[in-house]
VOMARMAR-682373 format. One record per residue (C-alpha): x, y, z; residue in three letters. Coordinates in steps of 0.05 Angstrom, whole numbers, plus 5000, padded with zeros to 4 digits. Example, Ala and Ser with C-alpha at 12.3 -4.5 7.8 and 13.67 -1.06 7.14 Angstrom:
BEGIN
524649105156Ala;527349795143Ser;
This chain:
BEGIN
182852357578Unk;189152247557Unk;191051577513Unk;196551367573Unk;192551397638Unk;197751197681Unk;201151717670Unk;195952237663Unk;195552587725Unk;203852597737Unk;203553007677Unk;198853497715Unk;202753627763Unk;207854157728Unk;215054427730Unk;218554407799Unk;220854057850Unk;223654057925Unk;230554017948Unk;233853387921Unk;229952737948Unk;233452097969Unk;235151787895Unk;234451027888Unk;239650687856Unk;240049997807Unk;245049637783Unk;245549477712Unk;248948837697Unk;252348697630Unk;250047857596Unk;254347517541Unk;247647147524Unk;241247547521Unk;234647187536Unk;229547027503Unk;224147497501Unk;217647067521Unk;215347347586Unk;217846717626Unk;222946977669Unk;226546277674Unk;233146457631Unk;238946347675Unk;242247137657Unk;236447257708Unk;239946957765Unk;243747417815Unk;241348097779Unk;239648617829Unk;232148667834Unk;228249417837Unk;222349367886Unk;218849677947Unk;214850177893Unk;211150727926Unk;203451027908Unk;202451587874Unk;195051517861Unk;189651447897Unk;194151487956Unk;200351857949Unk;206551507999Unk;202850918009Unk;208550258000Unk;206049677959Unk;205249108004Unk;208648397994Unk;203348157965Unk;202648567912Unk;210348757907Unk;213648887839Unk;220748617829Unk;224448967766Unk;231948687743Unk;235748987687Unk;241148677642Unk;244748957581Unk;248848657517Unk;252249027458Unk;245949077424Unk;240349237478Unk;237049307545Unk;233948837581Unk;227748847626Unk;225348307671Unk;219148437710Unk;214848047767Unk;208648357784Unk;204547987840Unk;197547907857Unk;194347467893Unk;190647117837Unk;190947137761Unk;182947447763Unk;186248077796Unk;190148257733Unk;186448717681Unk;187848527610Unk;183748827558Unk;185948787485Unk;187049457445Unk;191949607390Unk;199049927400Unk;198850567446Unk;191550477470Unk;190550357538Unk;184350217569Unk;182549667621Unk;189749457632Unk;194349277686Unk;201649507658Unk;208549587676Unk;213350097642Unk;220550427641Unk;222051077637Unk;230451237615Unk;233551827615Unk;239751717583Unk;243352337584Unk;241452487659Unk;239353167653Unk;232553047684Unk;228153457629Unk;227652897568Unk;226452147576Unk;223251577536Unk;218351097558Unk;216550367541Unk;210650087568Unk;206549397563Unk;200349187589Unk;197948447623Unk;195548377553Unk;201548437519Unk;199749057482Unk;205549617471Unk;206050307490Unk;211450787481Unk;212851547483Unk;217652107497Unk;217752667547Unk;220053407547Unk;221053907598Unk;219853457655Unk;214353147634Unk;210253437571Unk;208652717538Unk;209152557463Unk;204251977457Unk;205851927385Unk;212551747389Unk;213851007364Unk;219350607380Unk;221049917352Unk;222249387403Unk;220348727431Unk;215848517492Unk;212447957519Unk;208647777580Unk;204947157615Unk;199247147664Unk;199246617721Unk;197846567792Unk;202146897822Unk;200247527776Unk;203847717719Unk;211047747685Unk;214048227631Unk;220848137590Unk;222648807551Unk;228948847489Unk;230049497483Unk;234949567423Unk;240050157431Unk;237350387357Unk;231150617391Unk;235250977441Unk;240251677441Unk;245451667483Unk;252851887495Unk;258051547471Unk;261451417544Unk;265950837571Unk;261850867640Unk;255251107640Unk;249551377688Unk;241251317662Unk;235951677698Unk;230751107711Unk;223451067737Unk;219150437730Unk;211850537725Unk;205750017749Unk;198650117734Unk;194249627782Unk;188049757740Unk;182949327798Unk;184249897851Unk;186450447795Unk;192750517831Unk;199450857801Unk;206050577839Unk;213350857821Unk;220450537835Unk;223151237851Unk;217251617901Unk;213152117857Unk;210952697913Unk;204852977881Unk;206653787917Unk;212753717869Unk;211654027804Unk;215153517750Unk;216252777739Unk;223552687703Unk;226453027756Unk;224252587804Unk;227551867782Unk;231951477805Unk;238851207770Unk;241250667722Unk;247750517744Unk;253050007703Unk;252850137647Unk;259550097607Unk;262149977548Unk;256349977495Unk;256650467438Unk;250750737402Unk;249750427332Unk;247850717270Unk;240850867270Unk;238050927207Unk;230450487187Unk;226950597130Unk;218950537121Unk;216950487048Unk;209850547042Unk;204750366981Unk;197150476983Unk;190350476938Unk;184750816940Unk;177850836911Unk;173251476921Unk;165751556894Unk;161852056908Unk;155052196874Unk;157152896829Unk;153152636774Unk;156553186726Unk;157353156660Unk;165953086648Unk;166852906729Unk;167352216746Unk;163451966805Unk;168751386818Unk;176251546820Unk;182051126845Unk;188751256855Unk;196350866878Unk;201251236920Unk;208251006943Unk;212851366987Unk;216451247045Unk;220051477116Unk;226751527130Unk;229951507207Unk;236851697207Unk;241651817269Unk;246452317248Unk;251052177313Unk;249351947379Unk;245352557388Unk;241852747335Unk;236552477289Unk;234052577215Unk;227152437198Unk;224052547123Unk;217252367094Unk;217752307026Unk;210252366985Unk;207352267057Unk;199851947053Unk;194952107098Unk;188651837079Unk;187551407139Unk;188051877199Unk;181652047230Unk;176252487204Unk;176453217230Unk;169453477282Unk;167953967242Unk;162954477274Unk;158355007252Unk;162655597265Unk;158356217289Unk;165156607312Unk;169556977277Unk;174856597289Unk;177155957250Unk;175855257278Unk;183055007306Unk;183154277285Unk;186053617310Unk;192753427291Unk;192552697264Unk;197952537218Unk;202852247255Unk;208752557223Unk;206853277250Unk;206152977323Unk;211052497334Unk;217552797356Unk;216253567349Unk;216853837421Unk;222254257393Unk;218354597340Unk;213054707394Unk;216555267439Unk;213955907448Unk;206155607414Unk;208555897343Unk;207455107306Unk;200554937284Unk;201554397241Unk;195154417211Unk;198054927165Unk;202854547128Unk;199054137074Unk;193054527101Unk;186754997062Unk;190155377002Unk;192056107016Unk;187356266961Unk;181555796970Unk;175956196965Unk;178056566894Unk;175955926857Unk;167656246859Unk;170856986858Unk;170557106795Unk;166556556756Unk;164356716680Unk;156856646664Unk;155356006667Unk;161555766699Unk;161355356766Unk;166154976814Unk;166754246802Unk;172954126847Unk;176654506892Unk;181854186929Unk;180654307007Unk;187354077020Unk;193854186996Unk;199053576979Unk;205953527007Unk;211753396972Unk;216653207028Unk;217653417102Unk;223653377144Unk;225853377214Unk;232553417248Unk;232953437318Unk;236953297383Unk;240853577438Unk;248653557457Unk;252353397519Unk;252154087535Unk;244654097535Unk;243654547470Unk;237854247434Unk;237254397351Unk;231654347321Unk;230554437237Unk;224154297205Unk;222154327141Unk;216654217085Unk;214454297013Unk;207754286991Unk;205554246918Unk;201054826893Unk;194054676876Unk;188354826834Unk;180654906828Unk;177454656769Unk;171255116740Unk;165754816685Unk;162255136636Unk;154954886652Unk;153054996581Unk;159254836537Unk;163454356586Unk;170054766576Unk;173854636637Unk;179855156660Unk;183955126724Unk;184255696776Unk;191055646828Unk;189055596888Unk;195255526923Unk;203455636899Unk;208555106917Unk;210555356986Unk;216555277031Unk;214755177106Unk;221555237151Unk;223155117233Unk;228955297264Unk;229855197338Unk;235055357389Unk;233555037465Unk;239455057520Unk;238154747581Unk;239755027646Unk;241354977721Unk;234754787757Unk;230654517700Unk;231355157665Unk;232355307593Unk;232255897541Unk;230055787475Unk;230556207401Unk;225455977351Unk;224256187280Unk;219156017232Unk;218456147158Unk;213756057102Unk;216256307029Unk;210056226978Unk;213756226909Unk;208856636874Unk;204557286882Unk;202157226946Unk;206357397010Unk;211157107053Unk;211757107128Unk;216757027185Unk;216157027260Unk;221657037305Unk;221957007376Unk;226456887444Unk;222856417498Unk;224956267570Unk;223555817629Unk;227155987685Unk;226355617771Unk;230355777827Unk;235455357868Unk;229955057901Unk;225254987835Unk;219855337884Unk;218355937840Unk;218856027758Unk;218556587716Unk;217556437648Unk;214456797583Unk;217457047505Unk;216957617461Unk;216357467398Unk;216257967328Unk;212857767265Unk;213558047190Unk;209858027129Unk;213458137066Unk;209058477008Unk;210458466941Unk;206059086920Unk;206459436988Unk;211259477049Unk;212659037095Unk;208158887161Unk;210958777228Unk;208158597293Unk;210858447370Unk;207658087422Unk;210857857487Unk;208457437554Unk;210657417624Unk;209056887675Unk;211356787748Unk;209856427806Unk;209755917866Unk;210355217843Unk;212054897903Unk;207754527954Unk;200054537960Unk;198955137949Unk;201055377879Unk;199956127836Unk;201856407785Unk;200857157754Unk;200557197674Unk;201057797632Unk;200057767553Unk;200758267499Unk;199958267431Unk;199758947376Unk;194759047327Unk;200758817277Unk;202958087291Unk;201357527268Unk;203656757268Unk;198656497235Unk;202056257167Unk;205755717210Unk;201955867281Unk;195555977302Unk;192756697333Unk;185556777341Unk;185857557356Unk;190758047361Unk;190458827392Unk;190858587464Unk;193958687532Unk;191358137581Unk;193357857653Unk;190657307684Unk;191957067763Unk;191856407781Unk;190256127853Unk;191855277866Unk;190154867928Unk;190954087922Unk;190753647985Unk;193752887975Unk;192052608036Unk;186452208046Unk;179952488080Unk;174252068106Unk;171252098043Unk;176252317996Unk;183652107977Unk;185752797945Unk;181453417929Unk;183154107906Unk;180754877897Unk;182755297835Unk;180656037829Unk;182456497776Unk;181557237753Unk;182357417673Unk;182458167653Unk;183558417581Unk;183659027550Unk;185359237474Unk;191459557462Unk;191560057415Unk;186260397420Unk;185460307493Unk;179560027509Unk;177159487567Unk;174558807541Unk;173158277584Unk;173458107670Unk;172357437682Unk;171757077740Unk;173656387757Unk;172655797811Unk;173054917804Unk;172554437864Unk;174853727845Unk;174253127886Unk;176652417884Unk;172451917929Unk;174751317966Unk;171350857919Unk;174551197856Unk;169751627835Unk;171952287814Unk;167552987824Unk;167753777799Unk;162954347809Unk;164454977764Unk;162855737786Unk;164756317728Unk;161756997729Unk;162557427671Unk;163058237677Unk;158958607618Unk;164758777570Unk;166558997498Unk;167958507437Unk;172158807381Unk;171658197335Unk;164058017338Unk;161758657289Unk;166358377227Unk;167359087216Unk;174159377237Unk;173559967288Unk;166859717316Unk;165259417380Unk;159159017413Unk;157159127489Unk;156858467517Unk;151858247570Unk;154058037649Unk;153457257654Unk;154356717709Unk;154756007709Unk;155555387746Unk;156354777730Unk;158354027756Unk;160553277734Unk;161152647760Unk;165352137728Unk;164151287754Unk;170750837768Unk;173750637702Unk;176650017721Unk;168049707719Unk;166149377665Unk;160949997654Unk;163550667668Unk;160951277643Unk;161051997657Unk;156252597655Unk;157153377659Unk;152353957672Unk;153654627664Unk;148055237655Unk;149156007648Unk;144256577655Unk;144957207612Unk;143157857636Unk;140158097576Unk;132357907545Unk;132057237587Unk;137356907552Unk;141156187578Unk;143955687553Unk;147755047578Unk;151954447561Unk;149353737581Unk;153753117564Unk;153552407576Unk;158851877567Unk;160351137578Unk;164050537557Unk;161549757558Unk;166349257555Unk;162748597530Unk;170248217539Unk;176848397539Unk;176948297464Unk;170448777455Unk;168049407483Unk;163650087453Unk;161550557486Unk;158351347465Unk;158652107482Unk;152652547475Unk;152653277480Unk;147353767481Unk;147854517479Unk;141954947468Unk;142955797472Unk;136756087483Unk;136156807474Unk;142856947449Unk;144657557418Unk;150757567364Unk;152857727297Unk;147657517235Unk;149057847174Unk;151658567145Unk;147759077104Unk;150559007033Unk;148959837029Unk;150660147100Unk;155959667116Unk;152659637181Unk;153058957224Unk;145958637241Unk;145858277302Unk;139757807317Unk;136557487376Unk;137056687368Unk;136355967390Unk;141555597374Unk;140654757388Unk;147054327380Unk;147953707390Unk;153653177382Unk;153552447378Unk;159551987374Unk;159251257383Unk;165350737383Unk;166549997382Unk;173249737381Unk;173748867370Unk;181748687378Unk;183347997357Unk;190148077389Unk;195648407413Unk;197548637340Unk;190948597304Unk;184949047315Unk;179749397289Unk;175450017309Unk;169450477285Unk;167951097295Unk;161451497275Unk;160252257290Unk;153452627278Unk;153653397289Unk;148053817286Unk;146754457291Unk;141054867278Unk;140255687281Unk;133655997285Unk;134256747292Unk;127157127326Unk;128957877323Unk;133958337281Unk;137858927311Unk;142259457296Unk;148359507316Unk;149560167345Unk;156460657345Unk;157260567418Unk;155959807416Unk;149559757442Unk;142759357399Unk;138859897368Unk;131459807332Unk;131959517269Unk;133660057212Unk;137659717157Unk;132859297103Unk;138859127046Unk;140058437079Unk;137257767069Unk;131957627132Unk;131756887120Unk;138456737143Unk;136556127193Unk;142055507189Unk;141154837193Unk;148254477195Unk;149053787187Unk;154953327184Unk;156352617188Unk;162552127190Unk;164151467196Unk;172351157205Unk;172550467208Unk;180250217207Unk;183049597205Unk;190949497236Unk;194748897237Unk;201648987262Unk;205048357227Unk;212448457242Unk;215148967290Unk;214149727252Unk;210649367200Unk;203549407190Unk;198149287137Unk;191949757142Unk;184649847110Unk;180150387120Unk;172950537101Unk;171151237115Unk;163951577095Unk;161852207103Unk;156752687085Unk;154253507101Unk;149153927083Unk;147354657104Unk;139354667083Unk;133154987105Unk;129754467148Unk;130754827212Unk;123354787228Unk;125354037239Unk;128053567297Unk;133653147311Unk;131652517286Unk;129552837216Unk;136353137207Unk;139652547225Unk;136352157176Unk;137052657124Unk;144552577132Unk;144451917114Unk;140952017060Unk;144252537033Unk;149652476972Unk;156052077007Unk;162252086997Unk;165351387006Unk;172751287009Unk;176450537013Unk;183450487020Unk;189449957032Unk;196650097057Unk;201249687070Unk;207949997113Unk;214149697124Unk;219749747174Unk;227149527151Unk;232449657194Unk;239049807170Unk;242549377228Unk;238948797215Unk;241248777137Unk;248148917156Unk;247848257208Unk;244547877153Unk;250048057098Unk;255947857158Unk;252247137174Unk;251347057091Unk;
């Protein structure tokens, strides 16, 4: 679920939108004195404002009006330095108002009210600020009608109070956190959200209509507006930190204890009105949560997370045409595993840096009047080193692991008519030593009719990878996707291709290459309530794939979900997938071999309780038969969340996924070369529990522990055969007792106080532990506690950030 649920399922609803809807209009009105920002709307600049109100229902009920009762009444005012919000949201009692506690941009049992400004009026970007009844801030931006950047973080002032008549909201919104032409007279785009968390109901200013794909393009307008020039922008966020790490090596010349100080800091600086410099400078991020890592039984890498705020906050640029993983940058050295290549006799690994430390990054970014957005992004990563022992002598010598590499963005994004754009992108990553370089370029495109009733969108993109010892490799891929995006019934037909050449993953991620794909898409969502349901909806879908060069078919799958949402705010799915027998390329390991895969079906179904109760919970059922020696498998999870008070809540997810009778890729016979497949069990199962304890609106603290097991016990070996099929065991040059037994364990426990605005102080404890060992003959509770008693490695840390703001010296100097 996403971290902003009011706005979660407006983001669903995609790209395009009807012919031109009636378009509310509010008067700005420019103060000489601005009020004071307590959330008592008794300030006399308050008086004889023109009021926003008669919101409309998106959700549960789409078109329902508010009624006077529970009316919202919205004014706006505006100096030289800010905006100003004013908000009245009534219930009829105070005990009607939600009001959990949480830390800045988590949302959970909360009432809120929010703005959304578009301040160049284009209708495809906007910014939002949010608050909830508990005073707690939210903010984000939004791209391409809607695609929400959650990570975003503004620095502005809000304030509420609770009485009987509901609740009130005052918002300063200084232009600083704002881009925005430099105009006498100007025109916003303007939406105001309300979350009435009791009956889970979403209400807009402007009407949302749920059949029309997009949310920017359906606000309404700040009108007013004159006369206020955008100031320089520029903040700076020096940062300084400590940390203490132990873990038990016990190693003769390796410390078991280690600490460490690190100082950096950010730097925001507006260029002009439209466009914004960003640089991290010795970034640290020690404190951002701990990755799920999995036992990985594909042959595919794991794609991780992105937590470091830097890499997610403001990058919808970088993200066009899917060629940005972020995870790369500061990521696994390029030559991780040569540390234990080629290890002397008696020589180990003592440390080998999983991880690879950044010098600096940098982002510039923004759009023009003419709706050409620029994008540049770049980063510098310090090369790293394993360290190998002598076991015998203690001579130490360092391996390099990694060169000091050069990551670069560069982005291209012109708007056009109808919410369509075209986009150039170019990525680059120059390794400044022996091993290779890479660069993917590529052309992307969005593009709606008059009527924004049918897209056609896609790229083509061609990748290169430049040798030193050996010429250069390059690779093309392209996609093409149109379709109905208009009313309640919605498709759209997808075709993907991709040589046996490219490849984005020095900057990207690609799992596979070698393959020609198409995919059709069938949508039916009804909004009006049923006698038992407010909205409900059918999705069916057909996937077909096929490798490219050499021909060959892979994969038809077929597709089917039912969701339901129930008058008392329950929500419902059942899942139906049916899997042709196929061919897998990239099971074997071995280029130019190929693995018949079995038919499969599967259904599945969930049920998920109203989230506004104290207890809510979820839980999730889905089972699969394979047609091949009696195999099945399926995925049972459980969720739910108790909130003791609205200053203390935990709550847990449990998953469990056995695969009985599975057939897949064990091992390879070190003299054939031949893969061995095996017949297995595999039992999985992953625990995470949270508590969260806020002491106020800018003071919090949360844990988080995660136990993943997973245990492999293979019954049977087999041959792979030429054409594919499992053949009676021949090869004997492999290791039979290859069972696994995966543990790992982590615990984040983070402590945030926010104690001026873009300034906070935080202190982390984070443990952790894994071990891969042979006690698969063992059950959940004995691996569990064999995690915790396991070596740990325990890591403490302190940072303190702070925000100065270059507008706020230069008024101090003036008044000095």
């Amino acid at each position: 679920m996403s971290r902003f649920y009011t706005l979660s399922f407006v983001l669903f609803i995609g790209f395009s939108a009807f012919a031109q809807p009636v378009v509310k209009k509010l008067n700005a009105v420019k103060t000489s004195s601005a009020p004071k920002i307590d959330g008592v709307l008794d300030d006399e600049v308050w008086k004889n404002v023109p009021t926003a109100t008669d919101f409309v229902e998106l959700n549960p009920t789409a078109g329902r009006h508010e009624i006077p009762e529970e009316r919202t009444e919205i004014k706006i005012i505006y100096d030289n330095d800010a905006i100003y919000v004013g908000a009245r949201m009534y219930e009829t009692s105070a005990d009607k108002v939600a009001r959990e506690l949480t830390t800045r941009d988590n949302i959970a049992n909360d009432d809120l009210i929010g703005i959304v400004l578009d301040t160049y009026l284009d209708r495809i970007n906007a910014s939002g600020f949010y608050v909830t009844a508990a005073g707690v801030q939210f903010d984000a931006k939004y791209a391409n009608q809607g695609n929400e950047d959650a990570t975003w973080n503004a620095v502005w002032l809000s304030a509420v109070k609770v009485d009987n008549q509901g609740w009130t909201a005052e918002f300063k919104i200084p232009y600083s956190a704002l881009r925005f032409a430099n105009k006498d007279v100007q025109t916003w785009g303007l939406n105001f959200v309300r979350k009435r968390q009791r009956d889970l109901k979403q209400l807009f200013w402007n009407e949302i209509d749920p059949k029309k794909n997009g949310f920017i393009n359906q606000e309404g307008e700040l009108t007013g507006l004159a006369k206020i020039t955008p100031p320089v922008r520029l903040a700076f966020y020096p940062y300084a930190s400590t940390y203490v790490n132990h873990y038990p090596y016990n190693t003769t010349g390796v410390k078991n204890t280690t600490n460490s100080f690190n100082g950096g800091m950010d730097v925001k600086y507006g260029i002009n009105a439209s466009f914004t410099l960003d640089m991290t400078l010795i970034p640290d991020f020690g404190q951002v949560q701990s990755d799920n890592r999995i036992l990985n039984l594909t042959p595919f890498e794991v794609k991780y997370t992105e937590n470091r705020p830097f890499f997610t906050e403001g990058t919808e640029l970088f993200n066009k045409g899917n060629l940005f993983y972020s995870r790369r940058v500061g990521g696994q050295p390029i030559d991780y595993d040569n540390a234990s290549a080629n290890l002397q006799t008696n020589e180990a690994v003592v440390k080998n840096p999983t991880e690879t430390k950044l010098y600096n990054a940098t982002k510039f970014s923004g759009r023009t009047s003419s709706g050409l957005g620029i994008g540049v992004f770049n980063a510098v990563s310090a090369p790293a080193y394993a360290l190998i022992q002598d076991t015998v002598t203690n001579k130490q010598r360092k391996v390099e692991t990694s060169p000091v590499t050069n990551y670069n963005i560069i982005v291209l994004d012109q708007n056009l008519k109808n919410n369509s754009a075209v986009t150039f992108i170019n990525t680059n990553v120059n390794r400044f030593g022996k091993d290779y370089n890479a660069n993917v370029a590529g052309f992307v495109f969005s593009l709606n009719n008059k009527k924004n009733s049918y897209n056609l969108s896609g790229y083509t993109m061609m990748s290169n990878l430049f040798y030193t010892d050996r010429k250069t490799t390059t690779g093309y891929s392209y996609e093409l996707n149109g379709g109905k995006t208009l009313g309640n019934f919605t498709w759209n037909i997808v075709e993907d291709l991709v040589d046996s050449k490219y490849s984005s993953n020095d900057l990207g991620i690609l799992f596979n290459n070698n393959y020609f794909d198409h995919n059709i898409n069938l949508n039916y969502n009804s909004y009006k309530p049923k006698r038992y349901f407010t909205s409900w909806g059918i999705y069916g879908g057909v996937y077909y794939s096929r490798r490219y060069k050499p021909a060959a078919y892979q994969a038809l799958n077929f597709n089917s979900e039912y969701y339901f949402t129930l008058k008392s705010l329950w929500k419902a799915y059942i899942d139906l997938n049916h899997r042709a027998a196929g061919n897998d390329f990239y099971e074997p390991r071995v280029a130019g071999r190929v693995y018949q895969t079995p038919a499969s079906s599967g259904m599945g179904a969930g049920i998920n309780s109203n989230t506004s109760k104290r207890f809510y919970g979820g839980v999730f059922y889905f089972y699969r038969k394979i047609n091949r020696l009696n195999g099945y498998g399926y995925d049972a999870n459980a969720f739910y969340t108790y909130r003791i008070s609205n200053k203390f809540s935990f709550g847990q997810n449990v998953t469990y996924s056995p695969r009985v009778n599975y057939t897949g890729y064990s091992t390879t016979d070190s003299v054939s070369g031949n893969p061995v497949f095996a017949l297995r069990t595999v039992q999985t199962i992953e625990n995470i529990f949270n508590l969260k304890y806020t002491f106020n609106n800018t003071m919090g603290l949360t844990l988080r522990a995660r136990h993943y097991w997973s245990k492999l016990n293979n019954h049977q070996y087999y041959d792979l055969g030429q054409n594919g099929a499992l053949d009676p065991l021949t090869s004997s040059h492999y290791n039979h007792d290859n069972d696994q037994n995966f543990n790992t364990w982590n615990l984040d426990m983070i402590y945030v106080w926010v104690f001026s605005p873009g300034s906070e102080l935080s202190i982390a404890w984070k443990a952790s532990s894994q071990t891969d060992n042979d006690l698969a003959k063992n059950g959940y509770y004995y691996n569990l506690h064999d995690t915790f008693v396991q070596p740990q490695n325990n890591n403490f840390s302190v940072k303190v950030l702070y925000y100065i703001d270059y507008q706020s010296l230069r008024k101090k100097k003036l008044h000095a």
